[in-house]
N, C-alpha and C positions, 0 to 999 in steps of 0.2 A: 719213922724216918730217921735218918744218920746224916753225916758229915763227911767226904772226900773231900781230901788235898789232891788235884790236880797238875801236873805240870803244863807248863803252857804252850812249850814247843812242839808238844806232839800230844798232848793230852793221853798220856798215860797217870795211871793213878797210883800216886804212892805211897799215899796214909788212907784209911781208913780210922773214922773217929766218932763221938759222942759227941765234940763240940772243937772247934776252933777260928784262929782267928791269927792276923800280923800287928796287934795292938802295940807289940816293943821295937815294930821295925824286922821281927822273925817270927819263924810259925812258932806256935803254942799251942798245941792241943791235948785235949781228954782223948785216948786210945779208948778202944772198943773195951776193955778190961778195964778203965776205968782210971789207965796212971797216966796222969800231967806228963806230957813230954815235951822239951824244948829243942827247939832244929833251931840252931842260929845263920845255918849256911842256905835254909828255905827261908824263901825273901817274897815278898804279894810281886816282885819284878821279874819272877820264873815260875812260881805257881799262882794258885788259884783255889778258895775255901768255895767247894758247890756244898749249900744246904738242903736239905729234904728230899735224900736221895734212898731208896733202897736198896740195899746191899743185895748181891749175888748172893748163891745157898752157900757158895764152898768160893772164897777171893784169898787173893794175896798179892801185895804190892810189888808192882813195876810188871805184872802179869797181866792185865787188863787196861784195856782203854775206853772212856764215858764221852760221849759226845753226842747233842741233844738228847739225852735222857737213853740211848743206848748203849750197852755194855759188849765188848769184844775182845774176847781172848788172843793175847798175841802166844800165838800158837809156835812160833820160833823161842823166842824167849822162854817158854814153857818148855818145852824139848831139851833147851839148850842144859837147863838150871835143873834136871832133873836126869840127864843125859851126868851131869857134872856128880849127881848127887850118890846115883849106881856107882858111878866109877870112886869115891871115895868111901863108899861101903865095901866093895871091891877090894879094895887095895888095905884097909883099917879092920875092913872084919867089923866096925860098929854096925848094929843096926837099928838106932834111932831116929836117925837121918832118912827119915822116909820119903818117896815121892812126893811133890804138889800136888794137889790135887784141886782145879778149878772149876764152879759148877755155875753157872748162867740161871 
């Protein structure tokens, strides 16, 4: 079981973590990889640390929303951010920048 940071106005999810917490007044958490990160602008007065959560096969933040224990793909926001992502592969010729890809 894992750690999501929550927002609270709409309950989308925009960390994923090992462990966290608002002990300095701002978030602090262990990412899934394992580095300390500090958000001084995430406040417990807009989000929210939910613990002993399972993670999705294939997530990534501000793409999903968790509310009682279920998980749903905002499937605009997904479009959108990946719709954004072709068209700078497009225009750059990079091709690192690959699709999202979200798995429930």
């Amino acid at each position: 079981m894992a750690t999501i940071i929550r927002r609270k106005s709409d309950n989308v999810v925009t960390h994923y973590a090992q462990s966290a917490n608002f002990d300095e007044g701002f978030l602090t958490f262990v990412n899934t990889g394992g580095q300390t990160t500090i958000s001084p602008s995430t406040t417990s007065s807009t989000h929210e640390v939910v613990d002993d959560v399972t993670f999705p096969t294939k997530y990534w933040g501000d793409m999903l929303t968790y509310i009682d224990g279920e998980w749903a793909i905002l499937t605009d926001a997904l479009a959108n951010e990946n719709a954004s992502r072709k068209k700078f592969r497009e225009q750059t010729g990079e091709t690192s920048l690959e699709d999202i890809e979200i798995e429930l």
